[in-house]
BALOBA-1460 file (C-alpha; in Angstrom, 3 decimals):
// residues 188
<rec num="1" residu="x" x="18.191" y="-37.419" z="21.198"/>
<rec num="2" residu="x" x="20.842" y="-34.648" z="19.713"/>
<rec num="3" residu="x" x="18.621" y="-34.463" z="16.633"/>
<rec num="4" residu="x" x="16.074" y="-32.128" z="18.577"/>
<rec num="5" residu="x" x="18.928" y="-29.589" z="19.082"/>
<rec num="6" residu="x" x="19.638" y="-29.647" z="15.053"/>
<rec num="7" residu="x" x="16.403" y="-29.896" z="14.572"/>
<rec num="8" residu="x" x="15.726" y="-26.480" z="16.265"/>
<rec num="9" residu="x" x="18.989" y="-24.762" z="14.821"/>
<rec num="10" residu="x" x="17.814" y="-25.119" z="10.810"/>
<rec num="11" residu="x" x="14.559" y="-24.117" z="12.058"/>
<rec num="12" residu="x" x="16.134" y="-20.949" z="13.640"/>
<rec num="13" residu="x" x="18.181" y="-20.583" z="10.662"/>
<rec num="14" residu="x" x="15.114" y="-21.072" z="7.943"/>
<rec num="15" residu="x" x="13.249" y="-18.626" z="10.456"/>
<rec num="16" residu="x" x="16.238" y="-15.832" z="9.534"/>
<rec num="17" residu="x" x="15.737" y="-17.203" z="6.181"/>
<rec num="18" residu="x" x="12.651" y="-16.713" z="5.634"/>
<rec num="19" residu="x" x="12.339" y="-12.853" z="7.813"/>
<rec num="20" residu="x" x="14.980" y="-11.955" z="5.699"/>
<rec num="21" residu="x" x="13.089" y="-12.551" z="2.468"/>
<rec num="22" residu="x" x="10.252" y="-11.167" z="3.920"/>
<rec num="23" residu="x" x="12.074" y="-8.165" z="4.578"/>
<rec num="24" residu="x" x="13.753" y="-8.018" z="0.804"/>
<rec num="25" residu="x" x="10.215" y="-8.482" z="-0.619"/>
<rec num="26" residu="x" x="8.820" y="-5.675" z="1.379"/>
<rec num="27" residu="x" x="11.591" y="-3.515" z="0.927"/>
<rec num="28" residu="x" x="11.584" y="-4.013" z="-2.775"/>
<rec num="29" residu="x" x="7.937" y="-3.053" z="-3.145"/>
<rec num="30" residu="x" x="8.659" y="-0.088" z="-1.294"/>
<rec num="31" residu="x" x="11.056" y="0.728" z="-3.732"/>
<rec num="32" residu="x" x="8.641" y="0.092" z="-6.764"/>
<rec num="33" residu="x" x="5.959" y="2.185" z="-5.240"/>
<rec num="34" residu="x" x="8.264" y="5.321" z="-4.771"/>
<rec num="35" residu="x" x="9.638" y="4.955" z="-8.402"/>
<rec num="36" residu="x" x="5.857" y="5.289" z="-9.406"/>
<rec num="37" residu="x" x="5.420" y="8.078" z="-7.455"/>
<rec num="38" residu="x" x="8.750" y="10.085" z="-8.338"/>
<rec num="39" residu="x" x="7.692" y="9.203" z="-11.945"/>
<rec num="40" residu="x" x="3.918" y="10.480" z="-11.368"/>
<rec num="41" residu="x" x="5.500" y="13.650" z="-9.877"/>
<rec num="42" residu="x" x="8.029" y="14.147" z="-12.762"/>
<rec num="43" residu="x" x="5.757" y="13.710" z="-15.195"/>
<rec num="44" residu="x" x="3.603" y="16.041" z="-13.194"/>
<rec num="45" residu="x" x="5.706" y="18.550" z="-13.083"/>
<rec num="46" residu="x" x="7.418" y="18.718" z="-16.204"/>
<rec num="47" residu="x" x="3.431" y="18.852" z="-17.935"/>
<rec num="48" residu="x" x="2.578" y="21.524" z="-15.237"/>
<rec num="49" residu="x" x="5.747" y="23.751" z="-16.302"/>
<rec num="50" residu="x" x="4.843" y="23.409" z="-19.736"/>
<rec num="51" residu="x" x="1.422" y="24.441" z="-19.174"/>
<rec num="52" residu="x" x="2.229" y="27.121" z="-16.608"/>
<rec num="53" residu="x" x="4.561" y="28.836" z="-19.797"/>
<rec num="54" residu="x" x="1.411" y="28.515" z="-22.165"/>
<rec num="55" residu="x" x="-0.571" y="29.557" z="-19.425"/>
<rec num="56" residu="x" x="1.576" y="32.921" z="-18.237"/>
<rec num="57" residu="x" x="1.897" y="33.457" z="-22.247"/>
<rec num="58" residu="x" x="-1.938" y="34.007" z="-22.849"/>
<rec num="59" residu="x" x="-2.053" y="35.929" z="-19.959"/>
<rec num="60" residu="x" x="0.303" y="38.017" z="-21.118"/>
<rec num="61" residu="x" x="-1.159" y="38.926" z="-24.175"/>
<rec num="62" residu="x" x="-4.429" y="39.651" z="-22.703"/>
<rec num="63" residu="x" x="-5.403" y="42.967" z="-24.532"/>
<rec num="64" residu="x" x="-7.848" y="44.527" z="-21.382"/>
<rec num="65" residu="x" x="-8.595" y="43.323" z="-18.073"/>
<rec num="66" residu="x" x="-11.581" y="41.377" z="-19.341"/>
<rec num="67" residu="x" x="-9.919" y="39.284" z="-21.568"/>
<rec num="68" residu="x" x="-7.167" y="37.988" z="-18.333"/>
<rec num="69" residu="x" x="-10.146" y="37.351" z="-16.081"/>
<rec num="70" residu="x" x="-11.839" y="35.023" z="-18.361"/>
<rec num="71" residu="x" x="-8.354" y="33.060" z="-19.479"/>
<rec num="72" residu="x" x="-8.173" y="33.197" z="-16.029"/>
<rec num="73" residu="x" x="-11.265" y="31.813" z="-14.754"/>
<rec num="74" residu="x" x="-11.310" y="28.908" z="-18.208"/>
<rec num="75" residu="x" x="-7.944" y="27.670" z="-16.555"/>
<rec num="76" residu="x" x="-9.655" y="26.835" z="-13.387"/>
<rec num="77" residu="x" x="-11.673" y="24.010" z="-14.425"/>
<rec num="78" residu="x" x="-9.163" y="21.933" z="-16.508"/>
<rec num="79" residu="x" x="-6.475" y="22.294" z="-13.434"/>
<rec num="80" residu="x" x="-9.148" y="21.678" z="-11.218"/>
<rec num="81" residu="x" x="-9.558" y="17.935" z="-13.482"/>
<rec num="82" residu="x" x="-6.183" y="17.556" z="-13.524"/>
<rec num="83" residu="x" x="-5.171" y="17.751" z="-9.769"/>
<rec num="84" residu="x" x="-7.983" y="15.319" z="-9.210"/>
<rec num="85" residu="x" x="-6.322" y="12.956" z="-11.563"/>
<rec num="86" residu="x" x="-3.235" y="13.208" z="-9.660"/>
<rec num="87" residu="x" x="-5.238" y="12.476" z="-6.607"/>
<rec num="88" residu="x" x="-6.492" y="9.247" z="-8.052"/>
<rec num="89" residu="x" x="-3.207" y="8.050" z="-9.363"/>
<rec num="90" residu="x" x="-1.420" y="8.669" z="-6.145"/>
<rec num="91" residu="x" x="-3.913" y="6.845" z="-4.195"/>
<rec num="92" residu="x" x="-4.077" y="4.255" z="-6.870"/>
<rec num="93" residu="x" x="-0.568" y="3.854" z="-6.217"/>
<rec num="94" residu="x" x="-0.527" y="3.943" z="-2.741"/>
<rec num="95" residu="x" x="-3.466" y="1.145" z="-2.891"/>
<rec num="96" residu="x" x="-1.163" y="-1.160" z="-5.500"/>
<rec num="97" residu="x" x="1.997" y="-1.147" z="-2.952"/>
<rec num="98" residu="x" x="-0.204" y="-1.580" z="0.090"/>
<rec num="99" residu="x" x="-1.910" y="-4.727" z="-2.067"/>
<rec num="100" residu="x" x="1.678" y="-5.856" z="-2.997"/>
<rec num="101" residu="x" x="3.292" y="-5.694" z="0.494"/>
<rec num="102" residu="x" x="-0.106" y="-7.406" z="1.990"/>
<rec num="103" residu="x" x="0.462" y="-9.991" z="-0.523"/>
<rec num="104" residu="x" x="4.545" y="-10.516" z="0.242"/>
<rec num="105" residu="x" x="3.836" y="-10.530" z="3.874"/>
<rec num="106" residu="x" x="0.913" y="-13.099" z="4.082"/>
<rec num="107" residu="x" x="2.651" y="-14.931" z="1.234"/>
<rec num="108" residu="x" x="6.293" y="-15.617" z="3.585"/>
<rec num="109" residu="x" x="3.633" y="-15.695" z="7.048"/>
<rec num="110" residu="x" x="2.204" y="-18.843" z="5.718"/>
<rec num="111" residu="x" x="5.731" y="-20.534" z="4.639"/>
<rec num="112" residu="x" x="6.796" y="-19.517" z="8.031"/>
<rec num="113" residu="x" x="3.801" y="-21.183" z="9.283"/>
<rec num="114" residu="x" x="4.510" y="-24.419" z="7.243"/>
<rec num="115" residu="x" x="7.754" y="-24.700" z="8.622"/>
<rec num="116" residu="x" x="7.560" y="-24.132" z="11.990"/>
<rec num="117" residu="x" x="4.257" y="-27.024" z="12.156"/>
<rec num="118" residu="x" x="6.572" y="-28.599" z="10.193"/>
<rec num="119" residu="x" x="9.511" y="-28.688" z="12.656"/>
<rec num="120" residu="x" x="6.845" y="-29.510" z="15.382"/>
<rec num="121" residu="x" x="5.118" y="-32.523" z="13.931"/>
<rec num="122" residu="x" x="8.936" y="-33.725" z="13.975"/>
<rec num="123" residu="x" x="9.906" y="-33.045" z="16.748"/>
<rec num="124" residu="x" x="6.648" y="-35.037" z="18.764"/>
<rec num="125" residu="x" x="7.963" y="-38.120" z="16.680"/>
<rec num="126" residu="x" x="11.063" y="-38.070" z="18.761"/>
<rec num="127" residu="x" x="8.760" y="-36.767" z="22.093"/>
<rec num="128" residu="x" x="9.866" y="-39.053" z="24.935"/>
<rec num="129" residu="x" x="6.699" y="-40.944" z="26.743"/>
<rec num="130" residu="x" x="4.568" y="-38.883" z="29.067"/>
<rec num="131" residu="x" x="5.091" y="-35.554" z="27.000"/>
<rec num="132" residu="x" x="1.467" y="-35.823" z="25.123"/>
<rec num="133" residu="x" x="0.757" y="-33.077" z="27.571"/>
<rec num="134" residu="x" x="3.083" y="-30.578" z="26.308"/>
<rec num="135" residu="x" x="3.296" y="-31.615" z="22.571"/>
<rec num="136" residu="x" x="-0.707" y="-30.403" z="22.868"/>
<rec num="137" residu="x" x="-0.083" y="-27.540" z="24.404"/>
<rec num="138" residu="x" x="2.518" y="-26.808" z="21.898"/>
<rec num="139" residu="x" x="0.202" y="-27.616" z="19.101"/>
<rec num="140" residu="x" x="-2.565" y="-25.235" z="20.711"/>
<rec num="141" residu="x" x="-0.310" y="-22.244" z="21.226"/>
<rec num="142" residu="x" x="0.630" y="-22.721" z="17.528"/>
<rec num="143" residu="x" x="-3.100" y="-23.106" z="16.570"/>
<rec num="144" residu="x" x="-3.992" y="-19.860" z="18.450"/>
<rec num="145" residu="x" x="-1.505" y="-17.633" z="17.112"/>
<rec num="146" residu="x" x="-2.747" y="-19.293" z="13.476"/>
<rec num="147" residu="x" x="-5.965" y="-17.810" z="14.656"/>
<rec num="148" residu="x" x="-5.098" y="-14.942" z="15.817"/>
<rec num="149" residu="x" x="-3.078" y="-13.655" z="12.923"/>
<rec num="150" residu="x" x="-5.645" y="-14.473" z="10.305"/>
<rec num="151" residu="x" x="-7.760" y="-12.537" z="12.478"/>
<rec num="152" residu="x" x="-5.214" y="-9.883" z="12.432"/>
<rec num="153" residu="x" x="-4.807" y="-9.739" z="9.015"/>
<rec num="154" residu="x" x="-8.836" y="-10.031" z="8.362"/>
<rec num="155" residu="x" x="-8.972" y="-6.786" z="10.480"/>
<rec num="156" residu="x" x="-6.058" y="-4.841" z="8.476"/>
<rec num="157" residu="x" x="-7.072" y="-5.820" z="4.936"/>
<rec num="158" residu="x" x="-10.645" y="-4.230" z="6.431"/>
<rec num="159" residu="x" x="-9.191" y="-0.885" z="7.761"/>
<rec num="160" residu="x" x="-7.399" y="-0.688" z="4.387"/>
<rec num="161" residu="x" x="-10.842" y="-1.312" z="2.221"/>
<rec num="162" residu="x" x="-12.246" y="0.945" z="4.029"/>
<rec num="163" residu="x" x="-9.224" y="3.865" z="4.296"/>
<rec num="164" residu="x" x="-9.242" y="3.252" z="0.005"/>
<rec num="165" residu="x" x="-13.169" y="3.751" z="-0.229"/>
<rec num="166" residu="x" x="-13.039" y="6.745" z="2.222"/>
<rec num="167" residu="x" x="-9.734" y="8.508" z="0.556"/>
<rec num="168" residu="x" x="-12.185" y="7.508" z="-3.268"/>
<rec num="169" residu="x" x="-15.090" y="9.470" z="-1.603"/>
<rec num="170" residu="x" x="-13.218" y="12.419" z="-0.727"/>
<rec num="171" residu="x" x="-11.943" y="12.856" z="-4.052"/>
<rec num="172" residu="x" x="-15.091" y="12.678" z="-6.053"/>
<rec num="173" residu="x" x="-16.665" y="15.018" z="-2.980"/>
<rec num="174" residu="x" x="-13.834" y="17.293" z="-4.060"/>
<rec num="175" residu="x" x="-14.307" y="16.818" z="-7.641"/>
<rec num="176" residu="x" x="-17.590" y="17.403" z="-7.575"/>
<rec num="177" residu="x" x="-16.923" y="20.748" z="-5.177"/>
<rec num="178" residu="x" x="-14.116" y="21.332" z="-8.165"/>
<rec num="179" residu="x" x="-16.645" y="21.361" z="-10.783"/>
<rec num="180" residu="x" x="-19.441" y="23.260" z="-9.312"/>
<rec num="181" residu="x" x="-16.933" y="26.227" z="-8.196"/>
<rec num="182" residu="x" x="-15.132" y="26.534" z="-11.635"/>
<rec num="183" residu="x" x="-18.540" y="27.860" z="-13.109"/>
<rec num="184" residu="x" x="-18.716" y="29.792" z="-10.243"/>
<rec num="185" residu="x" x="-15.499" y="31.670" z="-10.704"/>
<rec num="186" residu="x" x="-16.480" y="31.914" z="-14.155"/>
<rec num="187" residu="x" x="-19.904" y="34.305" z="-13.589"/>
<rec num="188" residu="x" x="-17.953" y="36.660" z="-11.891"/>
């Protein structure tokens, strides 16, 4: 009879357990998806500076006002290329760490889930007579929420297909809007 109590107190305990790995595993893909970022925008930057100083030094030694507005307008469509590839690696990143912390988090939900089945199949052994009732009911509220979260988590993985194909169609729109304005600029 004082094993339920136990019982119940390494469950709690593997329950802190296991949110606190949860939490360490999210946390350190959060971590890994903002050093890809803050190297994507260092890398970004230091090849835009760079470019910006070749750039401003053409520019410079434009002989007539011709000459600038077509260096000018021939820069538009190669940083026009290259701020849609920054698009796609952002998002690619932001999809990657959204995949990875999807992963983690269904991952520790299911050892969760193991356990705490676990912990009730055991403790229904030790059920005094008469409690079928309750043990059912138990086993039912625990089937439900099963339910419900992989329902859950059916409906968030497809929000987040569909937020990734919707942030890929407005880059190419804006590629495409890219490209057909460069030769634009560059007629007049």
């Amino acid at each position: 009879m004082f094993a339920i109590p136990e019982q119940f107190s390494n469950a709690t305990k593997a329950n802190f357990e296991s949110q606190f790995a949860i939490f360490s595993s999210l946390t350190s893909k959060a971590f890994e998806g903002m050093e890809k970022l803050v190297e994507l925008n260092l890398t970004a930057a230091k090849a835009s500076l760079e470019e910006s100083s070749i750039t401003t030094r053409q520019l410079l030694s434009a002989k007539d006002p011709q000459e600038f507005f077509s260096l000018t307008a021939a820069q538009a469509q190669p940083t026009a290329e290259k701020a849609m590839s920054y698009s796609r690696q952002v998002a690619a990143i932001a999809a990657g760490t959204q995949a990875e912390f999807t992963k983690a988090a269904e991952e520790q939900i299911a050892e969760t889930n193991r356990k705490v089945i676990s912990l009730v199949d055991e403790v229904t052994k030790n059920a005094p007579a008469g409690s079928e009732n309750v043990v059912s009911i138990i086993k039912a509220t625990i089937g439900n929420a099963n339910a419900g979260y992989e329902q859950f988590s059916k409906t968030a993985k497809q929000a987040a297909e569909t937020i990734e194909a919707n942030v890929g169609a407005a880059v190419n729109q804006f590629t495409q809007a890219a490209q057909n304005a460069v030769p634009k600029a560059g007629k007049k």
